[in-house]
VEXDO-753563 format. One record per atom (N, C-alpha, C): residue in one letter; x, y, z; residue number from 1. Coordinates in steps of 0.1 Angstrom, whole numbers. Example, Ala and Ser with C-alpha at 12.3 -4.5 7.8 and 13.67 -1.06 7.14 Angstrom:
residues 2
<pt><type>A</type><east>132</east><north>-57</north><up>78</up><seq>1</seq></pt>
<pt><type>A</type><east>123</east><north>-45</north><up>78</up><seq>1</seq></pt>
<pt><type>A</type><east>132</east><north>-33</north><up>78</up><seq>1</seq></pt>
<pt><type>S</type><east>128</east><north>-22</north><up>71</up><seq>2</seq></pt>
<pt><type>S</type><east>137</east><north>-11</north><up>71</up><seq>2</seq></pt>
<pt><type>S</type><east>129</east><north>0</north><up>79</up><seq>2</seq></pt>
***
This chain:
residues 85
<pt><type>X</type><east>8</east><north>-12</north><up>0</up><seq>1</seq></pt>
<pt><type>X</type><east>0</east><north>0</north><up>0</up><seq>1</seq></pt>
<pt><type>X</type><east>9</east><north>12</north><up>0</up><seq>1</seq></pt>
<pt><type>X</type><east>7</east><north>22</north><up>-8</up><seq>2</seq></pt>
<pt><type>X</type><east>15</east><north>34</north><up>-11</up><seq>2</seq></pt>
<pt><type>X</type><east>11</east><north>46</north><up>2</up><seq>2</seq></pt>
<pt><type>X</type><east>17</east><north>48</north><up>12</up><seq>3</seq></pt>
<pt><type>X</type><east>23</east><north>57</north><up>21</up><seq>3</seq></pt>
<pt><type>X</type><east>10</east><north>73</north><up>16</up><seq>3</seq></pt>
<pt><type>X</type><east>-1</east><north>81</north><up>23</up><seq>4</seq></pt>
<pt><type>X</type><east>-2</east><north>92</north><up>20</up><seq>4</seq></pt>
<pt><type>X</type><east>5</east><north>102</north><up>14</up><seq>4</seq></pt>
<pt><type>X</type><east>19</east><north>102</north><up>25</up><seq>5</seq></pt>
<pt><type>X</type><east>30</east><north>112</north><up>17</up><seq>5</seq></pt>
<pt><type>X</type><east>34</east><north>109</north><up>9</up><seq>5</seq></pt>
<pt><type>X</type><east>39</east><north>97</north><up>6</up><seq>6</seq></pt>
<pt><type>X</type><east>39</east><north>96</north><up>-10</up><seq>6</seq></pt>
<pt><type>X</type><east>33</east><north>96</north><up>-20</up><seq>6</seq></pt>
<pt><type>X</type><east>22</east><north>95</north><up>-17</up><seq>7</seq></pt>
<pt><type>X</type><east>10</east><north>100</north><up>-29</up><seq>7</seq></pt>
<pt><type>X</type><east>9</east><north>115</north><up>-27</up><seq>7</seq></pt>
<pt><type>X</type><east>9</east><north>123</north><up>-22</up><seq>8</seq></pt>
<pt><type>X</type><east>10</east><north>136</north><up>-24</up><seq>8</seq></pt>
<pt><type>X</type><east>24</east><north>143</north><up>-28</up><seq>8</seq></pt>
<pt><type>X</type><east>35</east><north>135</north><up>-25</up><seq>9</seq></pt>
<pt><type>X</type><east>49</east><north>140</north><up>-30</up><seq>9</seq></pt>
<pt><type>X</type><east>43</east><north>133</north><up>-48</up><seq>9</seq></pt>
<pt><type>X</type><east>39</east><north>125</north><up>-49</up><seq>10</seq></pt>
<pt><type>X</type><east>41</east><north>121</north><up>-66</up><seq>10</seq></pt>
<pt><type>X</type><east>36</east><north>129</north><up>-73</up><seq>10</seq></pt>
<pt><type>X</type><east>21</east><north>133</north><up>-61</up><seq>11</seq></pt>
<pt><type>X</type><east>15</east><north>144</north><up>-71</up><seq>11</seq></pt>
<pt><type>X</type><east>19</east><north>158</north><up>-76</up><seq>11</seq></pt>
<pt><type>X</type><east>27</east><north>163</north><up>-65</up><seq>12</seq></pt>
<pt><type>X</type><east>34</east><north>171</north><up>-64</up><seq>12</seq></pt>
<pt><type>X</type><east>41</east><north>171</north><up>-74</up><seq>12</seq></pt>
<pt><type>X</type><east>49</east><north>162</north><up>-74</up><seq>13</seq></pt>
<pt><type>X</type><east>65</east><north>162</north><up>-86</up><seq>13</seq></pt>
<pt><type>X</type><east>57</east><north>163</north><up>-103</up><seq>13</seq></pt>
<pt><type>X</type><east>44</east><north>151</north><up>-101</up><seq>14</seq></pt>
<pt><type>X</type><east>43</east><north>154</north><up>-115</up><seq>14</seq></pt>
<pt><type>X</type><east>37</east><north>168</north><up>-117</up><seq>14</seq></pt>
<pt><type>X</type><east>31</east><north>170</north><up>-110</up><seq>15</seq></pt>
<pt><type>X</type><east>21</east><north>182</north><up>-116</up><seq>15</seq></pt>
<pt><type>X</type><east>33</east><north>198</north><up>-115</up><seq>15</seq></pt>
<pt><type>X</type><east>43</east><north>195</north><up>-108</up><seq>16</seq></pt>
<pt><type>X</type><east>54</east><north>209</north><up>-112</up><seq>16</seq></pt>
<pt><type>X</type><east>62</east><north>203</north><up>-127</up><seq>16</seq></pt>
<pt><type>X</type><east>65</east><north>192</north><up>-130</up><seq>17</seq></pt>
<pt><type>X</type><east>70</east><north>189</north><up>-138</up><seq>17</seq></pt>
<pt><type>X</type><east>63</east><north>191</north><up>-150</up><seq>17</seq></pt>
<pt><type>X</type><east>54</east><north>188</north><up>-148</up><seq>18</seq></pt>
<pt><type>X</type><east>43</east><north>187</north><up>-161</up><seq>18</seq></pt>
<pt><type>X</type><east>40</east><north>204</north><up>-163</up><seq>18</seq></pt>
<pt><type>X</type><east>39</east><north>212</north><up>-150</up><seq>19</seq></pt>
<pt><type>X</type><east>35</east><north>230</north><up>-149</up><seq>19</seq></pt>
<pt><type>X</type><east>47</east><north>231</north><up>-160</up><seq>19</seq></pt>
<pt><type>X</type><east>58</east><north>228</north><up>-156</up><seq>20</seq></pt>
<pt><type>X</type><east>75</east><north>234</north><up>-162</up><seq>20</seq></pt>
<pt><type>X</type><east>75</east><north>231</north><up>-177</up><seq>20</seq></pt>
<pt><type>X</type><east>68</east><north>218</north><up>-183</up><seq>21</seq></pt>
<pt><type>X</type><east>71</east><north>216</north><up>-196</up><seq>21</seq></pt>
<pt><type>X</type><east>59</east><north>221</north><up>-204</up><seq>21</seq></pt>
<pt><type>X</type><east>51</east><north>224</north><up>-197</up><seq>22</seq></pt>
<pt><type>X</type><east>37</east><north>235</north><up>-206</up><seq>22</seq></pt>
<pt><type>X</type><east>47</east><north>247</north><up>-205</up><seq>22</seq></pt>
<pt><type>X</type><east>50</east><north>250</north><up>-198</up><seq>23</seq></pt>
<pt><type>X</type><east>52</east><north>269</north><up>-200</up><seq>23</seq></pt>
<pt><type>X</type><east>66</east><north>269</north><up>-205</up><seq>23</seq></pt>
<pt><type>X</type><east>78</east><north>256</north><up>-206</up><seq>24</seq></pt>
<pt><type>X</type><east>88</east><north>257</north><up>-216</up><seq>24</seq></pt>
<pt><type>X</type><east>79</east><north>256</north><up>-226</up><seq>24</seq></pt>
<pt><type>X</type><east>70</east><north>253</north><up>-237</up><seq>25</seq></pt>
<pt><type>X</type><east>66</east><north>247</north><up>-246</up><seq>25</seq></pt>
<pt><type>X</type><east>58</east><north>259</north><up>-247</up><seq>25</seq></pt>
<pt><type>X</type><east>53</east><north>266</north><up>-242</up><seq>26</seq></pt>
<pt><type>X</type><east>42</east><north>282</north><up>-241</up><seq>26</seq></pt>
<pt><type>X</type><east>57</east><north>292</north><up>-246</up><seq>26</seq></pt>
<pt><type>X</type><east>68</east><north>294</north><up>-241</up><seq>27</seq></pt>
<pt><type>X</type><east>76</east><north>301</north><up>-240</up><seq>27</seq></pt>
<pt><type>X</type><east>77</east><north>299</north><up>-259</up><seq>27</seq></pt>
<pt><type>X</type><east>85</east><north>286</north><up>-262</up><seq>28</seq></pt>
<pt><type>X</type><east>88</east><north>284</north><up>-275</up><seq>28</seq></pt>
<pt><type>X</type><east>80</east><north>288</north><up>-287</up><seq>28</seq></pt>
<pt><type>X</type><east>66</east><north>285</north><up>-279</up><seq>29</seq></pt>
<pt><type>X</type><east>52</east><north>285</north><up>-294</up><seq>29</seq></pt>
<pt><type>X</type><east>51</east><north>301</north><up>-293</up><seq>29</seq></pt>
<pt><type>X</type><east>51</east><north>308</north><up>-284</up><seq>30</seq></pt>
<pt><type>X</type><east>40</east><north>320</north><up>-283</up><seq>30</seq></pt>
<pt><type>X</type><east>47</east><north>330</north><up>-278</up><seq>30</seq></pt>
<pt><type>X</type><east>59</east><north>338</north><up>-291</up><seq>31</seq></pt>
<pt><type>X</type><east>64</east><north>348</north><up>-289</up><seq>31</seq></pt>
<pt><type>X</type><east>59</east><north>359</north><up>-287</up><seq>31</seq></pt>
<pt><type>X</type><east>47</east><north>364</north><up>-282</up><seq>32</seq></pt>
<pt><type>X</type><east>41</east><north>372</north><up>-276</up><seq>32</seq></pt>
<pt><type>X</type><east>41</east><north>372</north><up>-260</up><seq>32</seq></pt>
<pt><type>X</type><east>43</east><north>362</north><up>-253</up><seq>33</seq></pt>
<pt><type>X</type><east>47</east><north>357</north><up>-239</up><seq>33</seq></pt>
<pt><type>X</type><east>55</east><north>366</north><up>-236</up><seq>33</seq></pt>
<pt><type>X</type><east>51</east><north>371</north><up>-227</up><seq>34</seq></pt>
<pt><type>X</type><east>64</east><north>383</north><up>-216</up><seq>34</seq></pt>
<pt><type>X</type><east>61</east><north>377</north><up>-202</up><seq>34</seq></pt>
<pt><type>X</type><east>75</east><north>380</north><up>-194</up><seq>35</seq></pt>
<pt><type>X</type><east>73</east><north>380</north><up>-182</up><seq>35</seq></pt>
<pt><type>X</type><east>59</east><north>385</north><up>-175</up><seq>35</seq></pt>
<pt><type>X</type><east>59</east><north>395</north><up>-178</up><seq>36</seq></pt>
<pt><type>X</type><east>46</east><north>400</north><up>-172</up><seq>36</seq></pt>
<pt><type>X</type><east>31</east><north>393</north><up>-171</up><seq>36</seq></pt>
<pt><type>X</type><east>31</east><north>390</north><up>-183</up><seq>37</seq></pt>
<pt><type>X</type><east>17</east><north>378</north><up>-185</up><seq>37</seq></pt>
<pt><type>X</type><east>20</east><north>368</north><up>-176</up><seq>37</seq></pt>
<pt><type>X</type><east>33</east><north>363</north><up>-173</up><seq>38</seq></pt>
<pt><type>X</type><east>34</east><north>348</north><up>-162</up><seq>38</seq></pt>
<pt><type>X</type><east>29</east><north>353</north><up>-150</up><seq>38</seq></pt>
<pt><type>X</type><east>34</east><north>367</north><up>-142</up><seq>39</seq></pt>
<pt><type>X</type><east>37</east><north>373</north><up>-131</up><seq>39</seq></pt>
<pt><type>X</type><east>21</east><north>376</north><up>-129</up><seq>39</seq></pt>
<pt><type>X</type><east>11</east><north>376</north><up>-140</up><seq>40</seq></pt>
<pt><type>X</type><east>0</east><north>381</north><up>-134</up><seq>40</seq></pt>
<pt><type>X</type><east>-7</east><north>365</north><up>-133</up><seq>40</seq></pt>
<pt><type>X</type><east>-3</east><north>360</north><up>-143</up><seq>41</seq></pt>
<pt><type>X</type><east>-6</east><north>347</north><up>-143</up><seq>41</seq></pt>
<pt><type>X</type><east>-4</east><north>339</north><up>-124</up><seq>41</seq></pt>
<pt><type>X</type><east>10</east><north>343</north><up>-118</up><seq>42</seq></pt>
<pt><type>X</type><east>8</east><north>335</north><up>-107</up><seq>42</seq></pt>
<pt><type>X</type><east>1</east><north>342</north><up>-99</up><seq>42</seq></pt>
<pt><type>X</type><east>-2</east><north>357</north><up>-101</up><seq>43</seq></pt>
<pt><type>X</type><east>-7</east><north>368</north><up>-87</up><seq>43</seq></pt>
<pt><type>X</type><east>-21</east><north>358</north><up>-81</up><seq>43</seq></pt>
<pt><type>X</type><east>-25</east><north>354</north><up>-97</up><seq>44</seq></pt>
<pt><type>X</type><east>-41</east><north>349</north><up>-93</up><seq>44</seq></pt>
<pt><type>X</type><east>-36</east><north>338</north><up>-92</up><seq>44</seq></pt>
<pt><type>X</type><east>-29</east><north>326</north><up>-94</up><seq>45</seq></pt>
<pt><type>X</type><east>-27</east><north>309</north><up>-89</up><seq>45</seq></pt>
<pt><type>X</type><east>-27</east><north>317</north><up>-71</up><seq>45</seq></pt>
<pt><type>X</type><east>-19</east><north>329</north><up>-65</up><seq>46</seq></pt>
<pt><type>X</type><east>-18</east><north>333</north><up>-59</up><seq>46</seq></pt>
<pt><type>X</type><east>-32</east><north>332</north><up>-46</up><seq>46</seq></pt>
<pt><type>X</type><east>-38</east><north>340</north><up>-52</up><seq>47</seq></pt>
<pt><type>X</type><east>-50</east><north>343</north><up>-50</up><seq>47</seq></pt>
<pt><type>X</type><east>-60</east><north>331</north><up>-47</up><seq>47</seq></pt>
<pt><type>X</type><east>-59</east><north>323</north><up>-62</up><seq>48</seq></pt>
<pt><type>X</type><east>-65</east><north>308</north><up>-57</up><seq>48</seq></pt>
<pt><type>X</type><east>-62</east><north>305</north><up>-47</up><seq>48</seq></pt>
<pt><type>X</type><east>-51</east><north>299</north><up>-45</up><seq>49</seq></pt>
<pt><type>X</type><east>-45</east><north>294</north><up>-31</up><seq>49</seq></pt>
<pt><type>X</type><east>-55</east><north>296</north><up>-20</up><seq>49</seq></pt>
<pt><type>X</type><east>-50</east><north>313</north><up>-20</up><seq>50</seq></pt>
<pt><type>X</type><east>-56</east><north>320</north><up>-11</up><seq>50</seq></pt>
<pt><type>X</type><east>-71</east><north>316</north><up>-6</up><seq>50</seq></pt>
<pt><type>X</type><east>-79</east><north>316</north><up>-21</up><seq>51</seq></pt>
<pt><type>X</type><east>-94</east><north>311</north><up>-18</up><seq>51</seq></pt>
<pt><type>X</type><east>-100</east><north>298</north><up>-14</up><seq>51</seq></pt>
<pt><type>X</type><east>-101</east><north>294</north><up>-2</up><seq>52</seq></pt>
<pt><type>X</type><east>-100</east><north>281</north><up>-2</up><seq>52</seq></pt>
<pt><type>X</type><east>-107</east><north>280</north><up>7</up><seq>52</seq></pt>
<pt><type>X</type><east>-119</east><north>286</north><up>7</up><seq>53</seq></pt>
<pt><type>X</type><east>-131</east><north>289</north><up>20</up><seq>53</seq></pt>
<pt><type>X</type><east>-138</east><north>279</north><up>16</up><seq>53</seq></pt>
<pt><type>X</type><east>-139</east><north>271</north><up>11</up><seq>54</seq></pt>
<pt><type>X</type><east>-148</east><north>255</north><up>7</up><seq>54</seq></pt>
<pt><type>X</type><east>-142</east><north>242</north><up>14</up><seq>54</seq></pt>
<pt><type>X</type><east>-124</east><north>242</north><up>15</up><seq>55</seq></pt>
<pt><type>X</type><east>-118</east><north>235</north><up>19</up><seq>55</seq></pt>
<pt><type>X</type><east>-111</east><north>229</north><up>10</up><seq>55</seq></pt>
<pt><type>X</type><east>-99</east><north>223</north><up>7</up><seq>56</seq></pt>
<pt><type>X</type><east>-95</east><north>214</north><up>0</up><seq>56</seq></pt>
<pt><type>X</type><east>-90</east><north>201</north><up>3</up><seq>56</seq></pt>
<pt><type>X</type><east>-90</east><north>191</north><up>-4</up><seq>57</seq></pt>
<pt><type>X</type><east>-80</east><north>174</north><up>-4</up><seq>57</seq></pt>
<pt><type>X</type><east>-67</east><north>178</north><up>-6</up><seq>57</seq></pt>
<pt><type>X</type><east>-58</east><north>175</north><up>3</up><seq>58</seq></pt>
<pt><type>X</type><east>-43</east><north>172</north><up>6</up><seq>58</seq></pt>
<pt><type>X</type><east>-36</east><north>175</north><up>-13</up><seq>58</seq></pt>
<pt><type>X</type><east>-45</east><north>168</north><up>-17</up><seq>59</seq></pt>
<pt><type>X</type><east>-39</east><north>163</north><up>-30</up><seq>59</seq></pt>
<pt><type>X</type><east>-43</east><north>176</north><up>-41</up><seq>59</seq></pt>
<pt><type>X</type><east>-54</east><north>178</north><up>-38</up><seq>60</seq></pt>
<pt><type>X</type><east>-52</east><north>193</north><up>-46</up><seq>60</seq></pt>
<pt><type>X</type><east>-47</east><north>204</north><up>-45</up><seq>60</seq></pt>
<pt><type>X</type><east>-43</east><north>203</north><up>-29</up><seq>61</seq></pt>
<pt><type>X</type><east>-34</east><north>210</north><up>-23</up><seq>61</seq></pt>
<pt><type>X</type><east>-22</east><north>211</north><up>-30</up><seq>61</seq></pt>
<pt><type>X</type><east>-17</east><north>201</north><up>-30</up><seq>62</seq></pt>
<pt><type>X</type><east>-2</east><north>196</north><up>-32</up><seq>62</seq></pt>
<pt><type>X</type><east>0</east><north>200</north><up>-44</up><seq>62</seq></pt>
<pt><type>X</type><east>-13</east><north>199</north><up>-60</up><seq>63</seq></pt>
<pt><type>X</type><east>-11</east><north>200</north><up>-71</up><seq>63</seq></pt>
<pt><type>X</type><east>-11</east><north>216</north><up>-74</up><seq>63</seq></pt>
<pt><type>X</type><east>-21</east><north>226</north><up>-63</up><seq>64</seq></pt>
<pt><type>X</type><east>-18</east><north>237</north><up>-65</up><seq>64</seq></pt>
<pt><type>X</type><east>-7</east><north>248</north><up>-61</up><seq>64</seq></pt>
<pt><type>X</type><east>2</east><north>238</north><up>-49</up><seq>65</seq></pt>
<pt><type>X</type><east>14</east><north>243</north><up>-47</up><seq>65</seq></pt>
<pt><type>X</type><east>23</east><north>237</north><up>-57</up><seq>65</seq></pt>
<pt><type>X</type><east>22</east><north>227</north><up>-63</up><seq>66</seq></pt>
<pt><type>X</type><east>30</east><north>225</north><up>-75</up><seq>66</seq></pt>
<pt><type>X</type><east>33</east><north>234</north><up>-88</up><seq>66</seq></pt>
<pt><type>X</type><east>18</east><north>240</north><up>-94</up><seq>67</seq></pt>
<pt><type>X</type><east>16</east><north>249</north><up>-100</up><seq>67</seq></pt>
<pt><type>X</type><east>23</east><north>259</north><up>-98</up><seq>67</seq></pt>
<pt><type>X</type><east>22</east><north>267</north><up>-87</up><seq>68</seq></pt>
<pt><type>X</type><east>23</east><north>280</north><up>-83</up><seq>68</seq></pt>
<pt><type>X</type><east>44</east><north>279</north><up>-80</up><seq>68</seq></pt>
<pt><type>X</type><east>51</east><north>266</north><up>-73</up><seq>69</seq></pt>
<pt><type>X</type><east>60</east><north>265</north><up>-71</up><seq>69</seq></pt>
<pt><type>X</type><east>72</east><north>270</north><up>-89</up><seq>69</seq></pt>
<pt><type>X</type><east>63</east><north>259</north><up>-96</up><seq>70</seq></pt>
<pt><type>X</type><east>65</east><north>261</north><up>-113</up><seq>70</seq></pt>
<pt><type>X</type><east>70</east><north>272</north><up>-119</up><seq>70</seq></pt>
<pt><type>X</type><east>57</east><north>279</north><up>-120</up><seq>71</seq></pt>
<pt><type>X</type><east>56</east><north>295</north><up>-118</up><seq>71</seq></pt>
<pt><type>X</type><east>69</east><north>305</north><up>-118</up><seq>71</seq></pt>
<pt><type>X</type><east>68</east><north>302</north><up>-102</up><seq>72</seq></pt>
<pt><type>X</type><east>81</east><north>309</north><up>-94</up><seq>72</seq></pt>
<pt><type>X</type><east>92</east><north>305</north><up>-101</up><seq>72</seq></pt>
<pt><type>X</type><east>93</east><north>289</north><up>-105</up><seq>73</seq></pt>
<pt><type>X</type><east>107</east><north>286</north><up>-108</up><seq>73</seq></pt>
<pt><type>X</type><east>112</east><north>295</north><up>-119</up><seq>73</seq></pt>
<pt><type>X</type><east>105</east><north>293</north><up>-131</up><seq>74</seq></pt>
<pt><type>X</type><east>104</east><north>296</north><up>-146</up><seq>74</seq></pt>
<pt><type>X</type><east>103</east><north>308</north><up>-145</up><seq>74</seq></pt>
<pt><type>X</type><east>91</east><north>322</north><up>-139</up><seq>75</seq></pt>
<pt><type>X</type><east>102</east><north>329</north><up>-141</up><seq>75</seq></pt>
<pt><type>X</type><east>113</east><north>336</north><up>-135</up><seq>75</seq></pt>
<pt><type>X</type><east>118</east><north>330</north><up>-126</up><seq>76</seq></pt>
<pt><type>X</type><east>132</east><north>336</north><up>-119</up><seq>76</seq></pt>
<pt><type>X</type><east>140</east><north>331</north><up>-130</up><seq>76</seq></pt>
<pt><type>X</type><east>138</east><north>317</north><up>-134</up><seq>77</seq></pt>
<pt><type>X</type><east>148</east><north>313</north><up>-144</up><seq>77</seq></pt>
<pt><type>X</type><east>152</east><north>322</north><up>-155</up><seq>77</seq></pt>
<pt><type>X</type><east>139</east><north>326</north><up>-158</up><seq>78</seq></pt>
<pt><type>X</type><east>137</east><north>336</north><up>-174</up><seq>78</seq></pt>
<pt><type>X</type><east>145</east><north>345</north><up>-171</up><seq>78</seq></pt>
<pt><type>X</type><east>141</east><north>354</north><up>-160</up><seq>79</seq></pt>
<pt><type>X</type><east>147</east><north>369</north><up>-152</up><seq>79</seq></pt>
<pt><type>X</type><east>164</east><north>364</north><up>-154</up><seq>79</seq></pt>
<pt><type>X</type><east>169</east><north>355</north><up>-147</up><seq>80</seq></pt>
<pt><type>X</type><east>181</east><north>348</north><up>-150</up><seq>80</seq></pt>
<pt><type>X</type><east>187</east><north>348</north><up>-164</up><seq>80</seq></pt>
<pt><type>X</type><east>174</east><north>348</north><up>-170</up><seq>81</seq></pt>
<pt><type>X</type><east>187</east><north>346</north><up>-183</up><seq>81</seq></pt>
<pt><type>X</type><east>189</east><north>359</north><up>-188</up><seq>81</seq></pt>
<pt><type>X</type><east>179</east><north>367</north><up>-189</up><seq>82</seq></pt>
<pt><type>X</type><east>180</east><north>382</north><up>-190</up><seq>82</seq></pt>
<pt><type>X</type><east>196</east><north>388</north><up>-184</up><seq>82</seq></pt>
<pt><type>X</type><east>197</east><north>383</north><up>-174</up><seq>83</seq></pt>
<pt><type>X</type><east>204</east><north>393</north><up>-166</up><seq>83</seq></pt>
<pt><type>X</type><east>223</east><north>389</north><up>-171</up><seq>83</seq></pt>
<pt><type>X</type><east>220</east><north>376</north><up>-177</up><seq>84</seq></pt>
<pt><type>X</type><east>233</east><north>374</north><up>-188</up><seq>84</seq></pt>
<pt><type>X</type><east>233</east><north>377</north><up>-192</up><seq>84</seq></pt>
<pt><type>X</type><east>221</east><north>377</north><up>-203</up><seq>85</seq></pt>
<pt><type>X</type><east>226</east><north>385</north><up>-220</up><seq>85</seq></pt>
<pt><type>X</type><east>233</east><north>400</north><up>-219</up><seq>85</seq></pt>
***
């Protein structure tokens, strides 16, 4: 029988993993994509979060801190590569 935390770490991993290769793959297709559009983009995953007067399952929990984790990663990453060029 598979452990709670590890069902919520799997969900976790895939669903940032899977967040990271939609928005590598958004980046590539849709040269219109600015920072800015992600940044407003997480204010409201933000916000969701936030909203959560209904209650949530562990697991959707986990998938909406995966999201929002993503997010953060990709664009610091981006900001990063700016600050090379």
């Amino acid at each position: 029988m598979i452990s709670s935390k590890t069902n919520l770490e799997n969900t976790y991993t895939e669903c940032y993993e899977d967040e990271l290769r939609l928005l590598e793959r958004r980046r590539k297709i849709d040269k219109n994509l600015t920072l800015e559009t992600l940044e407003s983009t997480l204010q409201c995953l933000y916000a969701a979060d936030g909203n959560n007067w209904d209650g949530r399952g562990a697991l959707q929990q986990a998938a909406i801190d995966a999201q929002i984790a993503a997010y953060e990663t990709f664009i610091n990453n981006w900001k990063n590569e700016q600050i090379k060029e």
